[in-house]
C-alpha positions in Angstrom: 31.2 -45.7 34.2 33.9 -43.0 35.4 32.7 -39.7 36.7 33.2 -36.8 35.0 36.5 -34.2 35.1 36.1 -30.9 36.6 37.1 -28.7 33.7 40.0 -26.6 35.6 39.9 -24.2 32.2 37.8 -21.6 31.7 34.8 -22.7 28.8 35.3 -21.1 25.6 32.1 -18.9 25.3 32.4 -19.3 21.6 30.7 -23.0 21.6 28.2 -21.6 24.0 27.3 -19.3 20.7 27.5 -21.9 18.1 25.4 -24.7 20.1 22.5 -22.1 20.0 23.0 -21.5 16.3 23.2 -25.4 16.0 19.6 -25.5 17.9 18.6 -23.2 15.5 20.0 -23.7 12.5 21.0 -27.9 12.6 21.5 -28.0 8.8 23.9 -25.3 8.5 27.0 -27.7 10.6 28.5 -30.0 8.6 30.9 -33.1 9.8 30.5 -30.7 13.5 31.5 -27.2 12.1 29.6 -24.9 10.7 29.2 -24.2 7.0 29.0 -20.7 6.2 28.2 -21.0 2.7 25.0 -22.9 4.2 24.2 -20.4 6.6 24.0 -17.5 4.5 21.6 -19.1 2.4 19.4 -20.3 5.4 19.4 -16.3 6.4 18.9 -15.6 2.7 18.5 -11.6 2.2 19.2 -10.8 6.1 23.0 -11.1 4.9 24.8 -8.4 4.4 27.0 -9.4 1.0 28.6 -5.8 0.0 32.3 -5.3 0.2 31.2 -2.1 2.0 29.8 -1.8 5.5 29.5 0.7 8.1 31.5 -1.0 11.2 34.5 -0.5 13.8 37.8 -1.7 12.9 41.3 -1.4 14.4 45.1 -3.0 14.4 44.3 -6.0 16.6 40.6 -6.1 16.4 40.9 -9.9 15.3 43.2 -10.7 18.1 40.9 -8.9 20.8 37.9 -11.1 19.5 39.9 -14.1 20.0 41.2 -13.0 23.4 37.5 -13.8 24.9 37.9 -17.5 23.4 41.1 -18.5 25.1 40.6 -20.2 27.9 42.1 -19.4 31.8 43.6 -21.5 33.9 44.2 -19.6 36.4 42.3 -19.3 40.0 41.2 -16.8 42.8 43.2 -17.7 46.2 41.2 -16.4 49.0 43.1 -13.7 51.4 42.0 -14.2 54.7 44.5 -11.7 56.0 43.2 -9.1 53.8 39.5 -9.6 54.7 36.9 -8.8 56.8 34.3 -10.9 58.1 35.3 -13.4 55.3 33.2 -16.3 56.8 30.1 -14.0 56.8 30.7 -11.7 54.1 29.3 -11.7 50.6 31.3 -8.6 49.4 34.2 -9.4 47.0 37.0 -7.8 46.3 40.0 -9.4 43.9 43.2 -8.7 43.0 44.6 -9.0 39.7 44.1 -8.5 36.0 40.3 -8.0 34.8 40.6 -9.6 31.6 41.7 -13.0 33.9 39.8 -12.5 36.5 36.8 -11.6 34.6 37.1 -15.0 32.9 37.3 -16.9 35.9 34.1 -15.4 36.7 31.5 -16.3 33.8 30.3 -19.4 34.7 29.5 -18.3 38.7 28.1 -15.4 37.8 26.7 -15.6 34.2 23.5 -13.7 34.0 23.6 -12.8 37.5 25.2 -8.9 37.5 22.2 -6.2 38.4 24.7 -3.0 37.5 28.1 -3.0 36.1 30.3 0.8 36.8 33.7 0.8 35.4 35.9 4.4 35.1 38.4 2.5 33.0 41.9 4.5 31.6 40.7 7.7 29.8 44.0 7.1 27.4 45.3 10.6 27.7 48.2 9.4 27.2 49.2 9.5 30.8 47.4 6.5 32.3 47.7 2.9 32.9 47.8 0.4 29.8 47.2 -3.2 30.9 50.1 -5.3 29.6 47.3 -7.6 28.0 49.3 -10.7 26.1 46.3 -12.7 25.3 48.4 -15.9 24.6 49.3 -16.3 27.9 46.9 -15.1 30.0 47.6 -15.5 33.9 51.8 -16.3 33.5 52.4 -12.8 31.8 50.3 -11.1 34.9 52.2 -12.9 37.0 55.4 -11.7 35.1 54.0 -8.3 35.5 53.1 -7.7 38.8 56.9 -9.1 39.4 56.1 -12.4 40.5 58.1 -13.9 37.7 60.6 -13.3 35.9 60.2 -9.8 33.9 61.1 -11.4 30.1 61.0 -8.2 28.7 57.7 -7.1 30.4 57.6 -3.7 32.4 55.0 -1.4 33.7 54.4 1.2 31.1 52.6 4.6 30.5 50.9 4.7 27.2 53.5 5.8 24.4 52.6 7.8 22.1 52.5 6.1 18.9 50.6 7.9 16.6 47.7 5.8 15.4 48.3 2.8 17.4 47.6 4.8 20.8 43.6 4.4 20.0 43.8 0.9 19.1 45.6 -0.5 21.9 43.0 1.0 24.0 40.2 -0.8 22.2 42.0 -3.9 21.9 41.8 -3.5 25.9 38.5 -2.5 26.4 36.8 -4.7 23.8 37.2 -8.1 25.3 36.6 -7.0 28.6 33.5 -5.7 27.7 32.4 -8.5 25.8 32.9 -10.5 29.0 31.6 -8.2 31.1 28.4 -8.2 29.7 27.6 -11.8 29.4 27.7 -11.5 33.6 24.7 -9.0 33.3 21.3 -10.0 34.1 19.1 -9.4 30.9 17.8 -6.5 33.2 21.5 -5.5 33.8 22.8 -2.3 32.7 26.5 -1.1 32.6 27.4 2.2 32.6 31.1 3.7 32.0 32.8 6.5 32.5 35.1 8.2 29.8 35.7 11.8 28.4 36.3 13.2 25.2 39.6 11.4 24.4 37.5 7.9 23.5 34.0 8.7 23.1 33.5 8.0 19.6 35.6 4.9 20.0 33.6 3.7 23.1 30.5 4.6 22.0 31.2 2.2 18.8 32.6 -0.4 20.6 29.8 -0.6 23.0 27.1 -0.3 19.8 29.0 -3.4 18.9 29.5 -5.4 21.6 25.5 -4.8 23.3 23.5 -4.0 20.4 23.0 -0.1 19.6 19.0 -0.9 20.3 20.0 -1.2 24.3 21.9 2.0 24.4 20.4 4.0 26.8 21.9 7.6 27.3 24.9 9.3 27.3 24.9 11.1 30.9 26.9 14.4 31.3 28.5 14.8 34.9 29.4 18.0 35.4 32.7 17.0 37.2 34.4 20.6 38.3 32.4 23.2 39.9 34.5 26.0 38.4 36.4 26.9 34.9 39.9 26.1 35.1 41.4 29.5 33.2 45.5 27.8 32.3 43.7 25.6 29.5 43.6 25.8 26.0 40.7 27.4 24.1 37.6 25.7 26.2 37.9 24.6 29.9 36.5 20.9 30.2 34.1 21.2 33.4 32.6 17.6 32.6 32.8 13.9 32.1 30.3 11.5 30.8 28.9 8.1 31.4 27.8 5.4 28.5 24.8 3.6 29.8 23.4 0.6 27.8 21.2 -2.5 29.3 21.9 -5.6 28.0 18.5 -6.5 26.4 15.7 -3.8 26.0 12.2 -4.8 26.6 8.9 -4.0 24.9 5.4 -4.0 26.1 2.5 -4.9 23.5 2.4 -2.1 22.1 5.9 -2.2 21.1 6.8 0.2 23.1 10.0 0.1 25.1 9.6 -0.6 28.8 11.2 1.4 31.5 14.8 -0.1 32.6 15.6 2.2 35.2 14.0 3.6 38.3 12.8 6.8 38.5 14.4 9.8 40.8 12.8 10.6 44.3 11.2 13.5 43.9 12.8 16.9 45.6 11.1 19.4 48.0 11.2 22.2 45.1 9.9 19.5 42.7 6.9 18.7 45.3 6.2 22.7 46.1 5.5 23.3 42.4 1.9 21.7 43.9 -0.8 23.4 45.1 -4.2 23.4 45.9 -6.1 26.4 45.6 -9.5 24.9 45.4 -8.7 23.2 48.9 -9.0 19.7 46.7 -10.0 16.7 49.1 -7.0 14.7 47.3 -4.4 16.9 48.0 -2.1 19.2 46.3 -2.0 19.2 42.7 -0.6 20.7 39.1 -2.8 21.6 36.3 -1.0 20.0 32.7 -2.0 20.5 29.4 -5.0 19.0 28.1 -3.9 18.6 24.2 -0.8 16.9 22.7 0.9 16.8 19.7 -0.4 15.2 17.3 -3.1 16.7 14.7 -6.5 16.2 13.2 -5.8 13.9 10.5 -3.2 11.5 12.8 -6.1 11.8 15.6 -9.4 12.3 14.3 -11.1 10.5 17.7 -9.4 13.8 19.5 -10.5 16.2 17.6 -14.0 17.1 18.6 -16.1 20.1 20.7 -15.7 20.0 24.7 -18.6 22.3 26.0 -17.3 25.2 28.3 -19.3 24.6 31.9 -19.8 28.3 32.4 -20.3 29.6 29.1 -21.5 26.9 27.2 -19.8 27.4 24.0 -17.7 24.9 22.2 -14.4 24.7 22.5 -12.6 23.2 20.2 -8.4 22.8 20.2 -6.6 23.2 17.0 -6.1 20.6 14.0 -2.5 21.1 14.9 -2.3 19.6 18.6 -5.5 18.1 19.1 -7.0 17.4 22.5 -5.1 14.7 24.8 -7.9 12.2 26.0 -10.8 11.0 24.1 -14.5 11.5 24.2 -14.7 8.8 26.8 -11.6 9.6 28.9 -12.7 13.3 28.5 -16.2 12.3 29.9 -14.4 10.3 33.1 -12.1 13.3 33.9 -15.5 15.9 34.3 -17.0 13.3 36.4 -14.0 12.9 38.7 -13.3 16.5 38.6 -10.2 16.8 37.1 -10.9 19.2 34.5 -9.6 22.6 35.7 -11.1 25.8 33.8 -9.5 28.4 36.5 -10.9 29.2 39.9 -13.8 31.2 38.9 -13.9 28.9 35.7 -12.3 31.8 33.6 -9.8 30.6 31.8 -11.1 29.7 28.0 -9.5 25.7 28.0 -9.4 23.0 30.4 -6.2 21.9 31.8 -6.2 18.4 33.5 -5.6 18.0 37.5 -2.3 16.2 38.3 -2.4 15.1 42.1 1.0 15.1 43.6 -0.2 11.6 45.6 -0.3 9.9 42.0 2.6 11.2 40.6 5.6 8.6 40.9 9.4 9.6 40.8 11.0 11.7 38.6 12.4 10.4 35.0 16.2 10.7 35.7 18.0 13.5 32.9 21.4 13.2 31.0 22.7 16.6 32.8 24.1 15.4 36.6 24.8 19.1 38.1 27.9 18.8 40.6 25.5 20.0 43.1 23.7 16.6 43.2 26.1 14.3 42.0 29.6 15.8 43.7 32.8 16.8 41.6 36.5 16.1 41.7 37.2 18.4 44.5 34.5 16.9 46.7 35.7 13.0 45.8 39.2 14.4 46.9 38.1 15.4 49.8 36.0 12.4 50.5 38.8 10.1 49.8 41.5 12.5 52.5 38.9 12.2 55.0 39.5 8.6 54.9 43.1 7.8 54.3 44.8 11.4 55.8 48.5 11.9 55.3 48.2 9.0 52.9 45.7 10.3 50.6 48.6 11.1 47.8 48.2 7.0 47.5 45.3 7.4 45.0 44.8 10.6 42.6 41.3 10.5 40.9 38.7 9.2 42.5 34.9 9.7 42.2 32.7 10.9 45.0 30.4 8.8 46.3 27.2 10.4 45.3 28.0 9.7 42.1 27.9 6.3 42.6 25.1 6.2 44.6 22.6 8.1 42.0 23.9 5.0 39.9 22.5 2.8 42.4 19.7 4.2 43.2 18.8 4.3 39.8 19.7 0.6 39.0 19.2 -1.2 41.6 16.7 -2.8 44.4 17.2 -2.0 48.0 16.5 -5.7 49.0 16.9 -7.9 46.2 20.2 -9.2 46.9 21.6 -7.4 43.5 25.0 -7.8 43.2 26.9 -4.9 41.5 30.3 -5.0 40.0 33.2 -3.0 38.9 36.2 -4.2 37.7 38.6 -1.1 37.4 37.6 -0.8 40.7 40.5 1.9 41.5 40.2 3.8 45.4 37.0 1.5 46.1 34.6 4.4 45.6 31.5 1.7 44.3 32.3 -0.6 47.6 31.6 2.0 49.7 28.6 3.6 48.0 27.0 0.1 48.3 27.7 0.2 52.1 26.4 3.9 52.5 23.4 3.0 50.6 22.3 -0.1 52.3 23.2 1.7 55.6 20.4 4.4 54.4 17.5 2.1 53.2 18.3 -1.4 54.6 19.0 -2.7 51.6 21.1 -5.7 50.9 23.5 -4.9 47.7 26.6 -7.3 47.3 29.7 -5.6 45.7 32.0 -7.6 43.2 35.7 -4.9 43.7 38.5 -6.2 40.7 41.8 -4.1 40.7 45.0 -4.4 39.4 48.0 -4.0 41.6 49.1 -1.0 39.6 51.7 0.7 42.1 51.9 3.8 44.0 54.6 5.9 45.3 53.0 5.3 48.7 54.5 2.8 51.4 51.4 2.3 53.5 49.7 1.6 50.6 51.9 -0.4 47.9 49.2 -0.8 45.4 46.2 0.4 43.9 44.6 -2.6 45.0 45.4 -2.2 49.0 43.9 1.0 48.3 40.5 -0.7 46.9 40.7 -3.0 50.1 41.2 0.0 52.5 38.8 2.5 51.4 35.9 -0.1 52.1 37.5 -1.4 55.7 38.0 2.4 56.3 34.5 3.2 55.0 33.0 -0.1 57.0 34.7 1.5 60.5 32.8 4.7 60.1 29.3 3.3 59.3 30.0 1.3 62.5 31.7 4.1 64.7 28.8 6.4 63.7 26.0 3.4 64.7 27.0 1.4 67.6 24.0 -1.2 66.5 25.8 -1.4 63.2 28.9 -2.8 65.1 26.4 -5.5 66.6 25.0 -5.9 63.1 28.4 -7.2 61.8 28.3 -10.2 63.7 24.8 -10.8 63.4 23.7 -12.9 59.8 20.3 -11.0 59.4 22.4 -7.5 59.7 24.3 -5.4 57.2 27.2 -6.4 55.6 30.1 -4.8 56.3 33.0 -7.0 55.7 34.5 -8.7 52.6 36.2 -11.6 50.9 39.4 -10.7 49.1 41.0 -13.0 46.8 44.0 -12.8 44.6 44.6 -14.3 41.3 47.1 -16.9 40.6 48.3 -19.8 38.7 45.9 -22.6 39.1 46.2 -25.1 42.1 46.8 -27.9 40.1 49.7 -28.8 37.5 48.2 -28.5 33.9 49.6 -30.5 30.6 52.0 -28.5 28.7 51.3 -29.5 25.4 54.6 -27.5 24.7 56.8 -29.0 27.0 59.6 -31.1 25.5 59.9 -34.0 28.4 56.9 -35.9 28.9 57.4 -38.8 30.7 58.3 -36.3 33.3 55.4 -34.3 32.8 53.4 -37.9 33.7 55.1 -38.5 36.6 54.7 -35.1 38.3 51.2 -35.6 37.0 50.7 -38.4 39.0 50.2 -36.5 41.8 48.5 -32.9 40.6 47.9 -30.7 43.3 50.9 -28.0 43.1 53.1 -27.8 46.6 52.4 -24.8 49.2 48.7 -24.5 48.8 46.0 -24.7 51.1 43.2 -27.2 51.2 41.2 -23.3 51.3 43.0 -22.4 48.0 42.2 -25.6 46.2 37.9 -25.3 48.2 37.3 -21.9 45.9 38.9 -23.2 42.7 36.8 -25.8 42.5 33.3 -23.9 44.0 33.9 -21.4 41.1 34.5 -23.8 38.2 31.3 -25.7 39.8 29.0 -23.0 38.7 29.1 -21.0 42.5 29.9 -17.6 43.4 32.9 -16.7 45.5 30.7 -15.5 48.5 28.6 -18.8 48.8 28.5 -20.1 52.0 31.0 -22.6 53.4 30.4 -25.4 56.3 32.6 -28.0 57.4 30.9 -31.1 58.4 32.7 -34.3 59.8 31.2 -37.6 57.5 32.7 -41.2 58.8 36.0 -39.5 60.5 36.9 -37.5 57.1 36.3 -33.6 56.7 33.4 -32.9 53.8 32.9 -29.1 52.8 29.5 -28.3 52.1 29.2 -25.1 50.0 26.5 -23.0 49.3 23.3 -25.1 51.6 24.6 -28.2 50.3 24.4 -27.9 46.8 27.7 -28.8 46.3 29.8 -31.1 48.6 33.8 -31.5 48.5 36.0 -33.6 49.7 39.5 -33.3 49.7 41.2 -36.3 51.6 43.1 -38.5 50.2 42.4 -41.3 50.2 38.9 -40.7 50.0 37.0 -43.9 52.1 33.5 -45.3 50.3 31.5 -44.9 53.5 32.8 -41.3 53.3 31.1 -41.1 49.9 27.8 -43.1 50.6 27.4 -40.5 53.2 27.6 -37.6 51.2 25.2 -39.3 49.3 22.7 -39.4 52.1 22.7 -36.3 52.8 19.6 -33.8 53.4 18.7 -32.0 51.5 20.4 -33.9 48.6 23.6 -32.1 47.0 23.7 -31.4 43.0 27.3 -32.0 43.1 30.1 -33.7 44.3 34.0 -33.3 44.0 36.6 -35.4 45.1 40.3 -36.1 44.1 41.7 -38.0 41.3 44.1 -39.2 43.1 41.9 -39.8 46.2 41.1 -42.9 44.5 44.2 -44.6 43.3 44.2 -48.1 43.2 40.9 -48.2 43.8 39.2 -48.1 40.3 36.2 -50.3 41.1 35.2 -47.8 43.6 35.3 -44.7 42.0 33.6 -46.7 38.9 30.7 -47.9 41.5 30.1 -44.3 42.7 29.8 -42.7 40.1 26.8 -45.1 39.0 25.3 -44.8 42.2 25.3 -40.8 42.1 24.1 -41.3 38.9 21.2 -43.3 40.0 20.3 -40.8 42.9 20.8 -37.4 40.2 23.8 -36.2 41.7 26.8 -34.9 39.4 29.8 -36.8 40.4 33.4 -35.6 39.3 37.1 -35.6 40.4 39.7 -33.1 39.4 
């Protein structure tokens, strides 16, 4: 027996798919593939056979779809120079392109994503295309960000190309999205800010790609505070923000259940409460005591309540029948919730609301500047931070914007991780701070940002910029708190560091299956671990294509004289000496509690066939996942 290979390519999300449909549907795969002609008659009338459909289609749509299904190679190599706290930290923040980068991520953090923000290019025509060449992947962003040769590949504005404009946009979006939401948690929601130049094309894309059943609302942030008069025919004083959650769910009743959290409720909210009766339960708000429905949809609501000082019948209209049956109706006199007036003069009941039962406030798609912030306040917020280099970053969003996104989404202290990956000036990294400064809460941030550059020399890129907004943003939480500044250091406190991490080609040499000379590719395969990087660089490549995420804990323990990382409490152990020793191994078997997985080198074990043949049936034996890379 020989231990598995650590698959150092991203896994093609397209056989996740088809090995559920092959759970499901076994007789529709032929010789391994899947018959369509089979399929369609196992669905039978749930297929749509017409030549003509409603649906989204652009120039490239085909090519965007397959973009998700080719596989990357590359890897995330950590930054300690760019990072704060990195030992401690679980913040991330990562350099490079999203559509890469957002592979590399799917199998750490599948199904693990509470909220996903992104403000992505609003394609005016002005902003930042991604120079997406889906055939090969991390080598043309390494081309791009000048790291290789250019080959005819440049930083660009979008051109303006008539038709085309639109669908290179959603042949950008559309892949990333599709990945992005396989990271949500089935709870997860995403929300995305765009303005009137996609819409449409967003909205359909996003249909699409999470099912129109889980959209949720399209929010309108009023953005400017004031009507700009040097535009054309309207002055555009607001954004929005397309909110879906990745699965909806229902209660018995087939009714859908809340996804989001409800709004604290204001001080004019709460003074709309009174209590002029001098109730014992507090201030309260008389509401209607019928509803909408009439006396042929409700016939159980449509019946005589008796007037307690008059004693005549009082019956509500066939129209909008009374709210609460005979029963209820009974309960509420008995409790004394039903409100006739002061002196009982008012001719029908109203029912008694009590401010102490009445949870938040459902959250509405208008977001007033005056709750939410604008342009000019983000501007502000962003100067107050970087001073006379504040010209290194032109549109960001203010903080409270973010933060109504949070509270909205998101537990104080459930660990949620929240992610954006046009993560532009940082904006999201430090709401999470601020937030978890406020309520004790425990949010991680995922940051991903290309290094688009700036005109700015402190500040190169836009992804320093991501990286120094949330250091700059971490320095005034603790120079406003000195216990803050204690907290840092301490494991139980708040978290106000982070791990940065650049992508890059992948820390071992790959087959080219292109490559004319291969008995030279064999020999430099021989030895596969490429020159220059760290035993550090090579740790998180192989923790992230394990299955763990990029802020797990990392130990190094000493096993038989030969250095063992353990990652993550144990559950994965790897060692990267060469050669690796068998008592080395047999230790890291012993260990408590027992690890899920072990890594070593290929070539830890050359010459020494038998051993690595032995091990691998002996971690078999004790349930442990054995492989080399």
């Amino acid at each position: 027996m020989v231990p598995d290979k650590l698959l150092l390519t991203t896994p093609n999300p397209i056989e996740e798919r088809l090995e559920a449909l092959r759970e499901f549907f076994p007789e529709a795969f032929k010789e391994g593939k899947l018959d369509l002609e089979t399929f369609k008659q196992l669905l039978g009338e749930k297929v749509e056979t017409g030549r003509e459909r409603y649906g989204l289609s652009w120039a490239g749509k085909a090519e965007a779809i397959r973009a998700v299904q080719i596989p990357s190679s590359g890897t995330l190599r950590p930054r300690r120079d760019q990072s704060v706290g990195f030992d401690t930290s679980e913040n991330v923040i990562i350099e490079g392109d999203n559509l890469e980068v957002l592979k590399l991520l799917q199998q750490a953090y599948h199904g693990k994503v509470k909220l996903i923000y992104i403000d992505p290019p609003y394609n005016t025509g002005n902003d930042f295309v991604y120079p997406d060449d889906f055939r090969e992947g991390v080598r043309q962003y390494l081309r791009f960000t000048g790291q290789l040769s250019e080959d005819g590949v440049r930083l660009t504005t979008a051109p303006e190309e008539g038709g085309r404009i639109h669908s290179r946009w959603l042949s950008m979006m559309y892949p990333r999205l599709q990945l992005a939401r396989s990271l949500l948690r089935d709870d997860g929601v995403i929300f995305v800010s765009i303005d009137d130049h996609e819409l449409h094309n967003l909205r359909a894309i996003m249909d699409e790609i999470f099912g129109e059943e889980n959209f949720l609302a399209t929010v309108l942030w009023q953005k400017k505070y004031a009507p700009s008069n040097d535009t054309t025919d309207f002055s555009y004083t607001h954004d929005y923000l397309l909110s879906y959650v990745k699965s909806r769910r229902f209660n018995e009743q087939g009714k859908a259940v809340a996804t989001l959290k409800r709004m604290e409720r204001t001080e004019e909210q709460n003074r709309l409460y009174k209590n002029p009766d001098n109730d014992p339960r507090g201030p309260w708000m008389s509401d209607n005591y019928t509803c909408n429905k009439t006396s042929e949809q409700r016939p159980n609501l449509y019946y005589p309540i008796i007037h307690p000082k008059t004693g005549k019948e009082i019956w509500p209209s066939r129209t909008a029948v009374w709210r609460y049956s005979r029963e209820r109706h009974e309960q509420n006199v008995r409790e004394g919730r039903v409100w006739w007036g002061l002196n009982q003069e008012n001719e029908t009941p109203r029912y008694k609301r009590y401010l102490s039962e009445v949870a938040g406030v459902v959250a509405d798609t208008w977001w007033e500047h005056t709750d939410v912030g604008h342009t000019d306040e983000a501007k502000k917020e962003f100067k107050s931070l970087f001073g006379e280099d504040a010209d290194a970053f032109d549109t960001p969003k203010p903080v409270r914007l973010l933060k109504r996104l949070l509270q909205l989404s998101t537990e104080p202290d459930a660990g949620d991780i929240v992610l954006d990956f046009f993560a532009g000036s940082g904006t999201l990294g430090q709401a999470v701070l601020e937030m978890n400064q406020e309520d004790g809460g425990n949010r991680r941030f995922v940051l991903v940002q290309l290094p688009e550059p700036t005109r700015n020399p402190n500040y190169p890129t836009i992804s320093s910029v991501t990286r120094g907004r949330v250091q700059k943003a971490a320095e005034r939480i603790r120079s406003g708190d000195e216990k803050s500044a204690v907290r840092l250091l301490e494991p139980d406190g708040q978290d106000l560091g982070f791990r940065a991490f650049s992508l890059d080609t992948s820390n071992f040499k790959l087959w080219d299956g292109e490559a004319e000379d291969i008995q030279g590719q064999l020999e430099a395969l021989v030895d596969n671990l490429v020159e220059g990087r760290t035993q550090e660089d090579v740790l998180f490549e192989l923790l992230l294509k394990a299955g763990l995420p990029l802020s797990s804990r990392i130990q190094k323990k000493e096993l038989e004289g030969q250095k063992v990382y353990s990652v993550a409490e144990g559950q994965l152990l790897v060692c990267l000496e060469r050669p690796i020793r068998a008592e080395t191994l047999r230790a890291m078997m012993a260990l408590e509690p027992k690890p899920l997985q072990v890594v070593c080198l290929d070539v830890a074990f050359v010459g020494g066939d038998a051993l690595k043949t032995n091990i691998a049936l002996e971690m078999r034996d004790r349930g442990i996942r054995f492989r080399t890379v």
